[in-house]
LOLUMBA-163002 format. One record per residue: x, y, z of N, C-alpha, C in turn; residue in three letters; residue number from 1. Coordinates in Angstrom, 3 decimals, padded with zeros to 6 digits, m for minus. Atoms other than C-alpha are relative to their C-alpha. Example, Ala and Ser with C-alpha at 12.3 -4.5 7.8 and 13.67 -1.06 7.14 Angstrom:
{n_px->000.890 n_py->m001.190 n_pz->000.000 ca_px->012.300 ca_py->m004.500 ca_pz->007.800 c_px->000.900 c_py->001.200 c_pz->000.000 aa->ALA i->1} .
{n_px->m000.820 n_py->m001.190 n_pz->m000.060 ca_px->013.670 ca_py->m001.060 ca_pz->007.140 c_px->m000.770 c_py->001.090 c_pz->000.730 aa->SER i->2} .
END
This chain:
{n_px->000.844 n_py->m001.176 n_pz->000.000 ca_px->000.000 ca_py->000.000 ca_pz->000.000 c_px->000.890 c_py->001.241 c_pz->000.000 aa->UNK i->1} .
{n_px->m000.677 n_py->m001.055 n_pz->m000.176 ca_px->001.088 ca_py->003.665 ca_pz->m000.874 c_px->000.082 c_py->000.981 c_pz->001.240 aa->UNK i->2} .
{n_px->000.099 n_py->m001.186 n_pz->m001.017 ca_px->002.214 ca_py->006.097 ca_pz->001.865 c_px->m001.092 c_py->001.386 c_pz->m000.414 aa->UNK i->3} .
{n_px->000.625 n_py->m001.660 n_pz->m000.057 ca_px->000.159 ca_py->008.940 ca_pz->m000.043 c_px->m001.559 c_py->000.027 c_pz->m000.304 aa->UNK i->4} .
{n_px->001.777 n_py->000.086 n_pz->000.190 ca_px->m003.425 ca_py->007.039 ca_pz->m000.966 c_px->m000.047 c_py->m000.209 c_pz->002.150 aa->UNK i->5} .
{n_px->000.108 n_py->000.048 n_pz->m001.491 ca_px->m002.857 ca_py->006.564 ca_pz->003.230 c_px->m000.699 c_py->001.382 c_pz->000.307 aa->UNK i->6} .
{n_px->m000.169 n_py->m001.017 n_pz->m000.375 ca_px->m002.400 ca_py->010.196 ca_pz->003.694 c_px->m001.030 c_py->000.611 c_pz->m000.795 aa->UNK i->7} .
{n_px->000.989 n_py->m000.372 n_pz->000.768 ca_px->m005.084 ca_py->010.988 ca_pz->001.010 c_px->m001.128 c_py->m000.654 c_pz->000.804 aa->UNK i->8} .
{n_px->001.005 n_py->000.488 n_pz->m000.760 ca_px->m007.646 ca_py->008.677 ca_pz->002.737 c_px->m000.607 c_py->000.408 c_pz->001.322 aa->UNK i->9} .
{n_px->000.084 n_py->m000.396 n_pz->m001.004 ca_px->m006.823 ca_py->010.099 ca_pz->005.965 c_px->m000.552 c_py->001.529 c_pz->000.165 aa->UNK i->10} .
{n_px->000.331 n_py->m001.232 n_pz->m000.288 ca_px->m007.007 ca_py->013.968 ca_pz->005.301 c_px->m001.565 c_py->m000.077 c_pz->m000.920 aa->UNK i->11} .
{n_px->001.681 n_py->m000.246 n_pz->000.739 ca_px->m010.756 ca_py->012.955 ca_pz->003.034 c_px->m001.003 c_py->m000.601 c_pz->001.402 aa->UNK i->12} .
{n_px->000.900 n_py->000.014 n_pz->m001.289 ca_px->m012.049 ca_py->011.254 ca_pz->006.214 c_px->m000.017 c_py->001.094 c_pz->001.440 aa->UNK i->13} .
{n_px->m000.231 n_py->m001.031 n_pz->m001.358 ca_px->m010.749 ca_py->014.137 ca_pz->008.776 c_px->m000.887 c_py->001.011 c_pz->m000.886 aa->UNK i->14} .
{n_px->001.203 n_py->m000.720 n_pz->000.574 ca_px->m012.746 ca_py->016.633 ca_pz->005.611 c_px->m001.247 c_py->m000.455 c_pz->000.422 aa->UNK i->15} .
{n_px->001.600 n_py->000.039 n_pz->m000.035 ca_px->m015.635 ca_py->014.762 ca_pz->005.826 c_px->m001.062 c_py->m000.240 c_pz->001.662 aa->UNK i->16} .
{n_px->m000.022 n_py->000.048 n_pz->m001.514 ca_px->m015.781 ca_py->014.021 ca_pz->009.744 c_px->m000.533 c_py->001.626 c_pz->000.217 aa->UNK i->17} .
{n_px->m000.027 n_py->m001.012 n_pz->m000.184 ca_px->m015.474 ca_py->017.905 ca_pz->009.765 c_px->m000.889 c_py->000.634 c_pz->m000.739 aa->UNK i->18} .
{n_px->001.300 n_py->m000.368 n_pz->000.276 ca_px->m018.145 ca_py->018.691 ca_pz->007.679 c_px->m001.373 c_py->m001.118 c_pz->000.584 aa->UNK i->19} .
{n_px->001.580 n_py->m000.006 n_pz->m000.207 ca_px->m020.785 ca_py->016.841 ca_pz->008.640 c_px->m000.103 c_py->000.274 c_pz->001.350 aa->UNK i->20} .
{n_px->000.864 n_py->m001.268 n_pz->m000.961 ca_px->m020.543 ca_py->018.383 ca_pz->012.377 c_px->m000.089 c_py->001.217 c_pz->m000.762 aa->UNK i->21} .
{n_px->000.717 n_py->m001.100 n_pz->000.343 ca_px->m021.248 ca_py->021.460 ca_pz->010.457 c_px->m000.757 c_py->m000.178 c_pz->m000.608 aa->UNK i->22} .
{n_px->001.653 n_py->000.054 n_pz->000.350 ca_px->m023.550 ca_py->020.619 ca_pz->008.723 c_px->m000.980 c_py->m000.751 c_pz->000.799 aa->UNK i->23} .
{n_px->001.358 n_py->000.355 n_pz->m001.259 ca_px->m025.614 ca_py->019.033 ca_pz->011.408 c_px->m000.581 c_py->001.651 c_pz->000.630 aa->UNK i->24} .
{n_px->000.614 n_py->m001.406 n_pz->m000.598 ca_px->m025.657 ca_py->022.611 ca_pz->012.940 c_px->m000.445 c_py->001.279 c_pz->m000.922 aa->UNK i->25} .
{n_px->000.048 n_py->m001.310 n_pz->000.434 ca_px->m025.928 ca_py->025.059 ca_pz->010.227 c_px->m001.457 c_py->m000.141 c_pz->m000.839 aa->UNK i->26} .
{n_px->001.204 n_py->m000.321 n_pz->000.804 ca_px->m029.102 ca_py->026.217 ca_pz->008.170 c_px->m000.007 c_py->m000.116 c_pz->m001.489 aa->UNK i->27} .
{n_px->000.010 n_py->000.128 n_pz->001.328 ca_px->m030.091 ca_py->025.860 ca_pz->004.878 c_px->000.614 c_py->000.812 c_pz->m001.215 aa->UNK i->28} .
{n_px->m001.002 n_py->m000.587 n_pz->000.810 ca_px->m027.948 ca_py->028.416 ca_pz->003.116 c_px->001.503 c_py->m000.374 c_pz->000.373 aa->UNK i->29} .
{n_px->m001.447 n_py->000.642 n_pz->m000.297 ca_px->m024.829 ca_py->027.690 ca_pz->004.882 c_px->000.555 c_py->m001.092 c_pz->000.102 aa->UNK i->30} .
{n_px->m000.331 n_py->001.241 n_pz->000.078 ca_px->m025.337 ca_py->024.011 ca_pz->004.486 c_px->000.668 c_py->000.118 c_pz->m001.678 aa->UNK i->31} .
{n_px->m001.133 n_py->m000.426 n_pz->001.562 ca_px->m024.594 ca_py->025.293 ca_pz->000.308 c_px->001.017 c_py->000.352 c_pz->m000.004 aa->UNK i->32} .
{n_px->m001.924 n_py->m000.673 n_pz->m000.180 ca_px->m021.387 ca_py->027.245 ca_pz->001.581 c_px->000.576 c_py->m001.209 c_pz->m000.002 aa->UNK i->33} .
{n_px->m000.728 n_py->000.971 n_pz->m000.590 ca_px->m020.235 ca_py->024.193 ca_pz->003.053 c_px->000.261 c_py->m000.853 c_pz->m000.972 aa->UNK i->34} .
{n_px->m000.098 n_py->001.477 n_pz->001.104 ca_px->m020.812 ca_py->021.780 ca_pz->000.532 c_px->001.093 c_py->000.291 c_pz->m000.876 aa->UNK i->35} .
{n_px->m000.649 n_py->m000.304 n_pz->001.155 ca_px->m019.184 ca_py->024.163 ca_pz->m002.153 c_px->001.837 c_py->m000.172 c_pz->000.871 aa->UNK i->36} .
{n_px->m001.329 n_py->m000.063 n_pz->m000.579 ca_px->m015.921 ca_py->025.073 ca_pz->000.175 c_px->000.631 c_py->m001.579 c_pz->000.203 aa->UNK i->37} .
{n_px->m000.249 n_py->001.231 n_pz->m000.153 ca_px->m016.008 ca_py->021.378 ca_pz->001.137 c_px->001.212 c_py->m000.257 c_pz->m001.163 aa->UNK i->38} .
{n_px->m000.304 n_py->000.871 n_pz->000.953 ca_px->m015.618 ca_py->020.185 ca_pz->m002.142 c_px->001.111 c_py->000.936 c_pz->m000.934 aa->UNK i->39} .
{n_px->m000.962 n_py->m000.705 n_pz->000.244 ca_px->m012.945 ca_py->022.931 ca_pz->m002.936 c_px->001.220 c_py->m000.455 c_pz->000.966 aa->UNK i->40} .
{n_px->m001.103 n_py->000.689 n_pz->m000.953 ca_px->m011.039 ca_py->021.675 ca_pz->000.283 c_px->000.688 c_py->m001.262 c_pz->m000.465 aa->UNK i->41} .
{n_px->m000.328 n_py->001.570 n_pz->000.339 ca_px->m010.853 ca_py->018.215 ca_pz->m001.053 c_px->000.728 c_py->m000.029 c_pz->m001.201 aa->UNK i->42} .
{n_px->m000.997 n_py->m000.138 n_pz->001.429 ca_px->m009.539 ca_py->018.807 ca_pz->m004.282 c_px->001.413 c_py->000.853 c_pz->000.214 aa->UNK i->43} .
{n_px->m000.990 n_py->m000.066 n_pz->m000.412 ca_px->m006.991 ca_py->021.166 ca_pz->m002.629 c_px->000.874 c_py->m001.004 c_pz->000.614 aa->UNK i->44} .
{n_px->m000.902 n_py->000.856 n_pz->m000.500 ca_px->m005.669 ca_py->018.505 ca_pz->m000.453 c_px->000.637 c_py->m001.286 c_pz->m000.522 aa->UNK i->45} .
{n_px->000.002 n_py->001.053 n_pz->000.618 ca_px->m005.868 ca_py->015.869 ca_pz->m002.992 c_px->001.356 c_py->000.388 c_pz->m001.151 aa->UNK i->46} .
{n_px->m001.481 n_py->m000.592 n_pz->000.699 ca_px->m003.142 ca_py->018.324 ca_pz->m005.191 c_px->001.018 c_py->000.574 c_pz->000.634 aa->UNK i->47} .
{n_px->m001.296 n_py->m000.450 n_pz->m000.586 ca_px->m000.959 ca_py->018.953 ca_pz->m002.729 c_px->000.467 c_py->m001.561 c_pz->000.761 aa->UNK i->48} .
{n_px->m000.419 n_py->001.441 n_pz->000.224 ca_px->m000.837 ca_py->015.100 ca_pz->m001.950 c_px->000.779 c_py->m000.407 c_pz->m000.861 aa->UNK i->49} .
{n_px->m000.835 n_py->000.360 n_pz->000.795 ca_px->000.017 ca_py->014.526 ca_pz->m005.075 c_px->001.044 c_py->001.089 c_pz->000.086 aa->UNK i->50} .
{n_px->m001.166 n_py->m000.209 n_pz->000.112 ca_px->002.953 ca_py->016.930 ca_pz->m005.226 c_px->000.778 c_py->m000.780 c_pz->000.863 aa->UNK i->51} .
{n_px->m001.123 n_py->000.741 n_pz->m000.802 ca_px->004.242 ca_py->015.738 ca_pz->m002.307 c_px->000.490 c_py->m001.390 c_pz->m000.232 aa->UNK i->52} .
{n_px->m000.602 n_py->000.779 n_pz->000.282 ca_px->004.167 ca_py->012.730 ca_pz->m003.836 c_px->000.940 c_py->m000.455 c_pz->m001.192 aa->UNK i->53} .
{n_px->m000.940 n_py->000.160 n_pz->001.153 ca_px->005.883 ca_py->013.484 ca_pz->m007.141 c_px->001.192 c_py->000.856 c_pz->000.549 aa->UNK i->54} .
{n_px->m000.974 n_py->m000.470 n_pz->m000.139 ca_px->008.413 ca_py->015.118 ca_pz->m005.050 c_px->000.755 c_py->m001.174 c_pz->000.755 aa->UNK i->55} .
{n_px->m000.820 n_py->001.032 n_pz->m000.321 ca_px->009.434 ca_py->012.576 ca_pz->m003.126 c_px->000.113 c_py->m001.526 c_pz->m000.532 aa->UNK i->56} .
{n_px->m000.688 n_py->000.822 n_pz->000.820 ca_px->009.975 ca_py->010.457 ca_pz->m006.374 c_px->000.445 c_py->000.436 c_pz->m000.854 aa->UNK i->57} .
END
């Protein structure tokens, strides 16, 4: 198994852990913020995974 689908798996379950307490608490417009930023978070962390992993090959 790769060290960086680890580290990818890990920071998409600590995203999604972390959104859904907010979205349990927030209202129906800021449940849309969330979703969108969410799914902007995830794709950030998912390209800075990969660098780190084309850097350390």
């Amino acid at each position: 198994m790769q060290l960086s689908a680890i580290a990818k798996g890990m920071a998409v379950g600590a995203a999604a852990g972390t959104v859904g307490y907010f979205v349990s608490a927030a209202s129906g417009r800021e449940k849309a913020k969330l979703k969108r930023r969410t799914v902007k978070a995830v794709h950030a962390i998912g390209a800075v995974m990969d660098s780190i992993a084309d850097f350390l090959h």
